[in-house]
PDB file with one MODEL, atoms N, CA, C and O in Angstrom:
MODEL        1
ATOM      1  N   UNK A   1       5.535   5.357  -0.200  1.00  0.00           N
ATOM      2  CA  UNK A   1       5.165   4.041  -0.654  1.00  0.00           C
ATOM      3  C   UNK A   1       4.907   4.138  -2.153  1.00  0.00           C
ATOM      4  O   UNK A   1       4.237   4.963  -2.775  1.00  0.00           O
ATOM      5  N   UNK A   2       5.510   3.233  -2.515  1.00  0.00           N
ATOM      6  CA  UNK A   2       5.208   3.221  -4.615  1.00  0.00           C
ATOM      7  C   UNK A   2       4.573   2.061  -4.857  1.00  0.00           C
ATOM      8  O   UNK A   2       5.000   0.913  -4.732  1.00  0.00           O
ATOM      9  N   UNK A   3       3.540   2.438  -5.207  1.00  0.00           N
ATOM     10  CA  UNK A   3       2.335   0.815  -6.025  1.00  0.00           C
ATOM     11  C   UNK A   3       2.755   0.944  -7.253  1.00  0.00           C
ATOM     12  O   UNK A   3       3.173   1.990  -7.751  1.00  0.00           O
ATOM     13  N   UNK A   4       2.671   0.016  -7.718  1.00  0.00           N
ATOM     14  CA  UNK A   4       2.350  -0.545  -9.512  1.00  0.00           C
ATOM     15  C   UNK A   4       0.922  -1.380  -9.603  1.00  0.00           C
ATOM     16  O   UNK A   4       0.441  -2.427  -9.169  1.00  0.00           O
ATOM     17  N   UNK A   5       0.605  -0.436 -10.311  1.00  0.00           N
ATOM     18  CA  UNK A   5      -0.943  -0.726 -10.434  1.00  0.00           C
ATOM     19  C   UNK A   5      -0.742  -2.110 -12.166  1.00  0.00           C
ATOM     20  O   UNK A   5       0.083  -1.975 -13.070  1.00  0.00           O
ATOM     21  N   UNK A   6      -1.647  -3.085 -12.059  1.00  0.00           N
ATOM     22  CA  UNK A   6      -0.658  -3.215 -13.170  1.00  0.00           C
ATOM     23  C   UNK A   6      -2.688  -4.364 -13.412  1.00  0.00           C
ATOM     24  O   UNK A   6      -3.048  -5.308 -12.710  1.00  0.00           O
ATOM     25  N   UNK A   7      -3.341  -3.836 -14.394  1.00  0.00           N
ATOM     26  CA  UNK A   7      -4.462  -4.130 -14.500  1.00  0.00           C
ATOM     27  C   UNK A   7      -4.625  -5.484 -15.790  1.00  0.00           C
ATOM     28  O   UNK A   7      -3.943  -5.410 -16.812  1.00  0.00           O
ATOM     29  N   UNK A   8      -5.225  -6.210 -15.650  1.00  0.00           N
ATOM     30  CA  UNK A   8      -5.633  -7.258 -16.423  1.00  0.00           C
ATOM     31  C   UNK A   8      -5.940  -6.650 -18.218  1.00  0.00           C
ATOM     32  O   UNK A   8      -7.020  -6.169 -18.563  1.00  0.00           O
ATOM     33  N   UNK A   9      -5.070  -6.773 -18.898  1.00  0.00           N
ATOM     34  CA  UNK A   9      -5.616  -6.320 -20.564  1.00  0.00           C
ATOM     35  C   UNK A   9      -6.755  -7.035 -20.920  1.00  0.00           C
ATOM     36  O   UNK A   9      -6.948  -8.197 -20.561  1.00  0.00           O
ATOM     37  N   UNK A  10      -7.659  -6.265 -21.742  1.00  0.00           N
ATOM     38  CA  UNK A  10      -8.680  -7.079 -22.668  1.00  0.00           C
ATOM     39  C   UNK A  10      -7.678  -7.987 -23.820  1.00  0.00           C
ATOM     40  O   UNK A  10      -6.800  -7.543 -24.560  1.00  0.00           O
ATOM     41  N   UNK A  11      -8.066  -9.112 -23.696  1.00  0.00           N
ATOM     42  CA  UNK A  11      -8.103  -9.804 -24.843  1.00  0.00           C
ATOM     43  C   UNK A  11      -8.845 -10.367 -25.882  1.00  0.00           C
ATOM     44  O   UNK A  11      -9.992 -10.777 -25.705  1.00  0.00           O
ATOM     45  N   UNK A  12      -8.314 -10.410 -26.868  1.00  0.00           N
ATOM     46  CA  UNK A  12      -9.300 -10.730 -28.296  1.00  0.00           C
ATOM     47  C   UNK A  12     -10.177 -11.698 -27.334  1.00  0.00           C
ATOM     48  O   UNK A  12      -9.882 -12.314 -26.310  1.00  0.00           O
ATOM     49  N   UNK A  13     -11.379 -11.580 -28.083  1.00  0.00           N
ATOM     50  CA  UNK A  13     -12.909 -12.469 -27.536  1.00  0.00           C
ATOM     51  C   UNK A  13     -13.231 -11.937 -26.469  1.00  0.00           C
ATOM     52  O   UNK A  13     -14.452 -11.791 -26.435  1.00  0.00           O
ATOM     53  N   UNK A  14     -12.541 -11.433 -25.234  1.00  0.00           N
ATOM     54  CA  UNK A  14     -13.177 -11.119 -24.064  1.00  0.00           C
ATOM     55  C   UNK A  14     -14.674 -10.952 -24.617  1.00  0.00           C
ATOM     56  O   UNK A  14     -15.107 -10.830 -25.763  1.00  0.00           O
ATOM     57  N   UNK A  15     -15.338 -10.997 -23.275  1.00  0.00           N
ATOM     58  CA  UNK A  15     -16.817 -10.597 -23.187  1.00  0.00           C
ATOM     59  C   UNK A  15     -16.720 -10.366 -21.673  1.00  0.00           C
ATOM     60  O   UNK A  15     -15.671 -10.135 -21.072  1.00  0.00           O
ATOM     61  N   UNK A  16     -18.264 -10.482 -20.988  1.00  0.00           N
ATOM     62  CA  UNK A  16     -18.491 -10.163 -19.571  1.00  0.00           C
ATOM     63  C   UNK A  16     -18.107 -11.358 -18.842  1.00  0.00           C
ATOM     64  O   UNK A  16     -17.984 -11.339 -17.618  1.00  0.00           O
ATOM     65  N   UNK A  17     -17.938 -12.252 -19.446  1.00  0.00           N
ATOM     66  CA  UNK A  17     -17.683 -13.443 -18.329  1.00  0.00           C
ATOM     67  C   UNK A  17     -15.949 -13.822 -18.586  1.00  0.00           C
ATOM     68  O   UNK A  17     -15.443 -14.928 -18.400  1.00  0.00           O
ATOM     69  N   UNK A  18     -15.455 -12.956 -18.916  1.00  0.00           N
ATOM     70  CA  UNK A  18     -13.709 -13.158 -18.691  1.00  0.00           C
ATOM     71  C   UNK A  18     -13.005 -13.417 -17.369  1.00  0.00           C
ATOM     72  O   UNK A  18     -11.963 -14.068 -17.293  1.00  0.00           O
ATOM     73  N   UNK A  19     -13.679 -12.830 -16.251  1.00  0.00           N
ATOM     74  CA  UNK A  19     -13.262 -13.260 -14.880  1.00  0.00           C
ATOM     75  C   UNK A  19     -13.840 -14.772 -14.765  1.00  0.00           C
ATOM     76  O   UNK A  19     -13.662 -15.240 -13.640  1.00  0.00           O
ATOM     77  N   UNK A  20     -14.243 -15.307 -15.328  1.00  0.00           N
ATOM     78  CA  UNK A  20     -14.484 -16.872 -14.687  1.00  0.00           C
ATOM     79  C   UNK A  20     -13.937 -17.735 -15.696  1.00  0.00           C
ATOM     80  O   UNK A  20     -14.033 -18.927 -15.406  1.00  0.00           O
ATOM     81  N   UNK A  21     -13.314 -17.445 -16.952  1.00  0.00           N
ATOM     82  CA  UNK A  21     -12.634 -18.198 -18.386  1.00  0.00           C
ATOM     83  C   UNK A  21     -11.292 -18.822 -17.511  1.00  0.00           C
ATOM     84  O   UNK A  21     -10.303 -18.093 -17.428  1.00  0.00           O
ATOM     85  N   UNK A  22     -11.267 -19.988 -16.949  1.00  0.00           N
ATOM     86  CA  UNK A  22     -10.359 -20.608 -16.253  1.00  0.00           C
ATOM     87  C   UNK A  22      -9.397 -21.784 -17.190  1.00  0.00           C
ATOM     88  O   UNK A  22      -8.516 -22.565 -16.827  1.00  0.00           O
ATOM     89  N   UNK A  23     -10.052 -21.488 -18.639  1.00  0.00           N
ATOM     90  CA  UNK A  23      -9.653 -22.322 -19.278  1.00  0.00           C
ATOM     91  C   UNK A  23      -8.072 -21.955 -19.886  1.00  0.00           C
ATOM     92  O   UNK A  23      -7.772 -20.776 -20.077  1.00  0.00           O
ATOM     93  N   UNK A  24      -7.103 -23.058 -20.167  1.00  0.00           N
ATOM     94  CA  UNK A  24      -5.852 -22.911 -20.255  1.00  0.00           C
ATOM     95  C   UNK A  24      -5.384 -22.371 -21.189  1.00  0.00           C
ATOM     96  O   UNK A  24      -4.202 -22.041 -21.281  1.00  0.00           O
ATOM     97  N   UNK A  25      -6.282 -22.192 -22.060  1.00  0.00           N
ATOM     98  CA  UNK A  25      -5.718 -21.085 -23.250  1.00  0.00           C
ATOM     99  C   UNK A  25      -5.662 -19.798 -22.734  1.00  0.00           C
ATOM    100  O   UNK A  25      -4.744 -18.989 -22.867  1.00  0.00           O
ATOM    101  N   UNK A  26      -7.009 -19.629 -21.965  1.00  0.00           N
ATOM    102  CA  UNK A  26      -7.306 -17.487 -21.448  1.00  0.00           C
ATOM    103  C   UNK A  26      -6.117 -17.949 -20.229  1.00  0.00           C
ATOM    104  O   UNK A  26      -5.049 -17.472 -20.612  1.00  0.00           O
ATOM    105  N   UNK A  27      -5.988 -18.427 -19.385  1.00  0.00           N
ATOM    106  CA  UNK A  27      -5.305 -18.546 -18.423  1.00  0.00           C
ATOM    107  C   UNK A  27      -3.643 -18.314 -18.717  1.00  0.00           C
ATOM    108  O   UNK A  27      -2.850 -17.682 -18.019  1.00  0.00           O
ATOM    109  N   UNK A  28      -3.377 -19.076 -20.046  1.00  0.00           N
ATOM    110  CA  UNK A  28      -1.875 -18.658 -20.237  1.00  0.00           C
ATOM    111  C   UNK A  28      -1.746 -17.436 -21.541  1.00  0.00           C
ATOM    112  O   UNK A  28      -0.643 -17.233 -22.048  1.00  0.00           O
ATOM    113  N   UNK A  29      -2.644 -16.876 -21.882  1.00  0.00           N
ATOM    114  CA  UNK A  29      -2.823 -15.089 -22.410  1.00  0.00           C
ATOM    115  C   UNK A  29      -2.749 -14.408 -21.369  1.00  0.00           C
ATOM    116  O   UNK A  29      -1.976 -13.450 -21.398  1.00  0.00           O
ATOM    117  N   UNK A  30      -3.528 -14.681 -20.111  1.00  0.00           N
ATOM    118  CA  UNK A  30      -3.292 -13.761 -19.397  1.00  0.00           C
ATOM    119  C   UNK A  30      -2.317 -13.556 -18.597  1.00  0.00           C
ATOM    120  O   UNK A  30      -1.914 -12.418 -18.356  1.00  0.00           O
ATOM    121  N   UNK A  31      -1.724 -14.789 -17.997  1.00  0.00           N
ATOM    122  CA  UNK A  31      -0.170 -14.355 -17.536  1.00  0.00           C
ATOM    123  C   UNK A  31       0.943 -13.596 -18.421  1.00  0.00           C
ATOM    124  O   UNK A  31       1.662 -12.645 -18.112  1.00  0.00           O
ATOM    125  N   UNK A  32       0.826 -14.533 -19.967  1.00  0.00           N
ATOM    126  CA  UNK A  32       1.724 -13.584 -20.694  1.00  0.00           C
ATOM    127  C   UNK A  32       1.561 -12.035 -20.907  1.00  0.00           C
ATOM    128  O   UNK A  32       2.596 -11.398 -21.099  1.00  0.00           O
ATOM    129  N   UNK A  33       0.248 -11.308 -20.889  1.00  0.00           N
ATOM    130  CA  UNK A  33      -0.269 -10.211 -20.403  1.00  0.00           C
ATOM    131  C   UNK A  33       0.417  -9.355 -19.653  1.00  0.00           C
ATOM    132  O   UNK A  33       0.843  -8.205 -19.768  1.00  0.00           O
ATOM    133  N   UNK A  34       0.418 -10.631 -18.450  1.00  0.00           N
ATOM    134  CA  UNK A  34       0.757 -10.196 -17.080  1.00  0.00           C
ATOM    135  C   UNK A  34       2.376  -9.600 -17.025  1.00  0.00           C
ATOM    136  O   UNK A  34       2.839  -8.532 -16.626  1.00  0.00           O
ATOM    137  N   UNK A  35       2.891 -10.617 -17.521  1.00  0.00           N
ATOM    138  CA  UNK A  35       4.432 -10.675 -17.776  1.00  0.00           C
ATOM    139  C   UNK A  35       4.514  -9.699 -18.201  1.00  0.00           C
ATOM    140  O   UNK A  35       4.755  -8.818 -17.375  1.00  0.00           O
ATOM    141  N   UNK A  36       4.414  -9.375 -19.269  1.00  0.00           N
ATOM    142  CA  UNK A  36       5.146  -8.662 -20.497  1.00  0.00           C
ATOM    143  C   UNK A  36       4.720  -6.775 -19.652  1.00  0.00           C
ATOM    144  O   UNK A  36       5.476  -5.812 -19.523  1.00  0.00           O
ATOM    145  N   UNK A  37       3.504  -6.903 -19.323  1.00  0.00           N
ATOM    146  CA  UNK A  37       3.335  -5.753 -18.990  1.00  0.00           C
ATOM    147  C   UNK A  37       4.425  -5.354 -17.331  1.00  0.00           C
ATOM    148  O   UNK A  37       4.957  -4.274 -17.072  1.00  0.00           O
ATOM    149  N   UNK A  38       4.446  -6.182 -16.781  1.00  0.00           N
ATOM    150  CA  UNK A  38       5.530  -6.355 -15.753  1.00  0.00           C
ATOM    151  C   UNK A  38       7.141  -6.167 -16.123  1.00  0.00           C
ATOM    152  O   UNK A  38       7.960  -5.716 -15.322  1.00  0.00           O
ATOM    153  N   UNK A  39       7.405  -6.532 -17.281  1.00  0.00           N
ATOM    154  CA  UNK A  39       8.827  -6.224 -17.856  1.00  0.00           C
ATOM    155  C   UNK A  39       8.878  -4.878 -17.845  1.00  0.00           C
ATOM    156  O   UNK A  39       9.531  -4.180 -17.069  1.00  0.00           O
ATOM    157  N   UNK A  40       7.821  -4.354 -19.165  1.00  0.00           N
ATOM    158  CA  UNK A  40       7.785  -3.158 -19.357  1.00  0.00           C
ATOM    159  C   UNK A  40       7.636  -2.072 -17.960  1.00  0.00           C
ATOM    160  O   UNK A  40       8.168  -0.964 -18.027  1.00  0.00           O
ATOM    161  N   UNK A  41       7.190  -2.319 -17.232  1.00  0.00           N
ATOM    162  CA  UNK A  41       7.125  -1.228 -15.609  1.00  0.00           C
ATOM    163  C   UNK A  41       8.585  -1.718 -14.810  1.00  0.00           C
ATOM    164  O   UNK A  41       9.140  -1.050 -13.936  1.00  0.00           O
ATOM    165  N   UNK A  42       8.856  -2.476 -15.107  1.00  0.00           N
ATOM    166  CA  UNK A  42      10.459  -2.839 -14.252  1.00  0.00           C
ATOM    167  C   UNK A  42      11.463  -2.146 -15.058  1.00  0.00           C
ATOM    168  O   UNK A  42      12.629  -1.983 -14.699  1.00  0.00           O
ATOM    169  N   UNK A  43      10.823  -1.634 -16.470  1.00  0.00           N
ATOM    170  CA  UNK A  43      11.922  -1.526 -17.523  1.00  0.00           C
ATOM    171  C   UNK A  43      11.961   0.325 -17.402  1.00  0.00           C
ATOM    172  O   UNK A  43      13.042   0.897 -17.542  1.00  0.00           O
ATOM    173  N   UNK A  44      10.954   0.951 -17.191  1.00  0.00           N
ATOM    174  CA  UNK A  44      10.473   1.988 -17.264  1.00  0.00           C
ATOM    175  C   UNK A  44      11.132   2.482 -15.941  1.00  0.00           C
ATOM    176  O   UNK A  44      11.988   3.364 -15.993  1.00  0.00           O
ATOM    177  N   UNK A  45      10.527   1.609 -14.074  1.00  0.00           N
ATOM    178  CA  UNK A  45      11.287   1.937 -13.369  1.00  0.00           C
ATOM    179  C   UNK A  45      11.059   3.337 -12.495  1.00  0.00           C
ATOM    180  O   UNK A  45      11.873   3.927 -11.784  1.00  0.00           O
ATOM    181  N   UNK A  46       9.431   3.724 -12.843  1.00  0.00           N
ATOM    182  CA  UNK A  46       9.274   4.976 -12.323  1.00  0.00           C
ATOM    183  C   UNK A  46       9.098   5.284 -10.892  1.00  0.00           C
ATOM    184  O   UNK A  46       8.659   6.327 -10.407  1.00  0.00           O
ATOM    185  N   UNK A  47       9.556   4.087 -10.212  1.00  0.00           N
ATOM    186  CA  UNK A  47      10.158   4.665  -8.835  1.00  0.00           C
ATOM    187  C   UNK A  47      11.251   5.219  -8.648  1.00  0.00           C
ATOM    188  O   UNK A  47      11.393   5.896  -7.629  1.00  0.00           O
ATOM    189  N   UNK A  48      12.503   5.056  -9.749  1.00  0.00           N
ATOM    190  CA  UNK A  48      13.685   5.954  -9.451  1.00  0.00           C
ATOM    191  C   UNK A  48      13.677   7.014  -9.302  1.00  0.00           C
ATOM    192  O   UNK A  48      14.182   7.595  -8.342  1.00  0.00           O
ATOM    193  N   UNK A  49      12.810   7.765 -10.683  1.00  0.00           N
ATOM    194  CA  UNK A  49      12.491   9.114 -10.242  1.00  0.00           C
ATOM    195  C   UNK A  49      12.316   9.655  -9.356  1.00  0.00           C
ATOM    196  O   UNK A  49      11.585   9.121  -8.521  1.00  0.00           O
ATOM    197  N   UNK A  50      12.917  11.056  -9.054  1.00  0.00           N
ATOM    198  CA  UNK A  50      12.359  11.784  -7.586  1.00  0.00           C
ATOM    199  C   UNK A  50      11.199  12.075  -7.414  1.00  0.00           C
ATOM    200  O   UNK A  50      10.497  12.195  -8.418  1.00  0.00           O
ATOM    201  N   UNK A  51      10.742  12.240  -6.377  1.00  0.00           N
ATOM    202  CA  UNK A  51       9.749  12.593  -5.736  1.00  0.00           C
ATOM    203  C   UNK A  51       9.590  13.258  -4.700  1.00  0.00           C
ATOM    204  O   UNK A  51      10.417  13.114  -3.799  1.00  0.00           O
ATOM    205  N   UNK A  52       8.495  14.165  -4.534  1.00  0.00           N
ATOM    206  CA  UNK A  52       8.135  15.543  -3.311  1.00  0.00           C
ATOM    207  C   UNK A  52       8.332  14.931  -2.297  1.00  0.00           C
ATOM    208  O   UNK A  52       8.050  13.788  -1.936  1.00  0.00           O
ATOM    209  N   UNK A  53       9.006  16.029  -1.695  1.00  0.00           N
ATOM    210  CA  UNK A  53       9.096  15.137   0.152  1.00  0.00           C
ATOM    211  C   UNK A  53       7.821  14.823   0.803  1.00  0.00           C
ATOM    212  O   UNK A  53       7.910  14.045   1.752  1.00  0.00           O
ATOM    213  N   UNK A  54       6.480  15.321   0.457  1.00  0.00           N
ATOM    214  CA  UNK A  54       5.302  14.879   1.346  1.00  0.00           C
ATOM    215  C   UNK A  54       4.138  14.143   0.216  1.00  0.00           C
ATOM    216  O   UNK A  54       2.928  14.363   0.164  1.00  0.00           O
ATOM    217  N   UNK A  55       4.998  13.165  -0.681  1.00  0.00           N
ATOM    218  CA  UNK A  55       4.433  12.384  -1.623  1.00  0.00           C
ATOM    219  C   UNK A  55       4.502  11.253  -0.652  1.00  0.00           C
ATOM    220  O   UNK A  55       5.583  10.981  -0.130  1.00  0.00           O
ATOM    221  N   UNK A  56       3.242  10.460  -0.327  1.00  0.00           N
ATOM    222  CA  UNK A  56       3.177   9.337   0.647  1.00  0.00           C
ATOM    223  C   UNK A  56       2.999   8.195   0.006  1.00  0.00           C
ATOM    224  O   UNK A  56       3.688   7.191   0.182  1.00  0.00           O
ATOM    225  N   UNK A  57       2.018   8.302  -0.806  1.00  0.00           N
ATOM    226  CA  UNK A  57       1.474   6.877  -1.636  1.00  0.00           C
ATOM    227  C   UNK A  57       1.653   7.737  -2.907  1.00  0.00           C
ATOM    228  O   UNK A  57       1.457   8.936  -3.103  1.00  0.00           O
ATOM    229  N   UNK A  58       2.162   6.575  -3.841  1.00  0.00           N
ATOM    230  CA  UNK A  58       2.569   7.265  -5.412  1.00  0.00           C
ATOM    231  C   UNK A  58       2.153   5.607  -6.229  1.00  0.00           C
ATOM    232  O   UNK A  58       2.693   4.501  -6.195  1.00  0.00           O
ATOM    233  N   UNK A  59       0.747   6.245  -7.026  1.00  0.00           N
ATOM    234  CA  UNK A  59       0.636   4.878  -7.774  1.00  0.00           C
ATOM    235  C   UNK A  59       0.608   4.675  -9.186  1.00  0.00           C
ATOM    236  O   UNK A  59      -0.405   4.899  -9.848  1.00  0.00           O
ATOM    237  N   UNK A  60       1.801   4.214  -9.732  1.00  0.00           N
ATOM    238  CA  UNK A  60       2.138   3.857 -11.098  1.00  0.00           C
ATOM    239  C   UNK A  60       1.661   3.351 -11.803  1.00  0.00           C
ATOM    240  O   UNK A  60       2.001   2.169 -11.823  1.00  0.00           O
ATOM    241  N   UNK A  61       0.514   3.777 -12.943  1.00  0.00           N
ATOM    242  CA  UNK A  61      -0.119   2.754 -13.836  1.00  0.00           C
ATOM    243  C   UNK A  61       0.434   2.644 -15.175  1.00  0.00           C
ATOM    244  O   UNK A  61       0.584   3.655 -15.862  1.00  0.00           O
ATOM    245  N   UNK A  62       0.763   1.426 -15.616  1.00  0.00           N
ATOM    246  CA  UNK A  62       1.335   1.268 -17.480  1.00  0.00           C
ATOM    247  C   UNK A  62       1.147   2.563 -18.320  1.00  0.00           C
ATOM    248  O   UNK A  62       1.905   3.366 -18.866  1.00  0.00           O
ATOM    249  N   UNK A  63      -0.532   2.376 -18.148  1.00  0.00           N
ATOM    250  CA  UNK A  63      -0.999   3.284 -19.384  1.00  0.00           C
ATOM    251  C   UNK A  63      -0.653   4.825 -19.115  1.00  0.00           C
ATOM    252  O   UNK A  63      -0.687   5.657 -20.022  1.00  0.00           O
ATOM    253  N   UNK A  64      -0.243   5.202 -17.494  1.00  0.00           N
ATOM    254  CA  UNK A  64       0.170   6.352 -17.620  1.00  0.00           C
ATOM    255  C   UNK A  64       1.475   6.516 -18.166  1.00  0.00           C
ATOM    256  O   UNK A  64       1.578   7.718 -18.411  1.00  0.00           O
ATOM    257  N   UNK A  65       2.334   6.035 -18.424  1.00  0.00           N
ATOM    258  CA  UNK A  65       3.219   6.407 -18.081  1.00  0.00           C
ATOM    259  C   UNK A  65       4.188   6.323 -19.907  1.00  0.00           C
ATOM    260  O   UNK A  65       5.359   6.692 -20.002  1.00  0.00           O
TER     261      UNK A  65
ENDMDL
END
């Protein structure tokens, strides 16, 4: 099984209350976020690579990679 871990970026201003900023400006930063970091892991593709035969769960994060 291959996850893509694919985590929410800080953005300029964040503070502690960024999970509840529902407003349409943070709301469309963070999809573009979302996106762009989603291109880049589709683009990268590190499920093609091989992998050990008794590799079960394999989870891909941006920043590793």
């Amino acid at each position: 099984m291959h996850i893509v871990h694919l985590a929410a970026p800080a953005i300029g201003g964040d503070d502690p209350t960024k999970d509840i900023d529902f407003g349409e400006r943070a709301v469309h930063q963070r999809w573009s976020a979302g996106r762009d970091d989603t291109r880049r892991m589709i683009e990268r593709a590190p499920w093609q690579r091989p992998t050990g035969p008794i590799d079960g769960v394999i989870v891909y994060r941006l920043e590793d990679l």
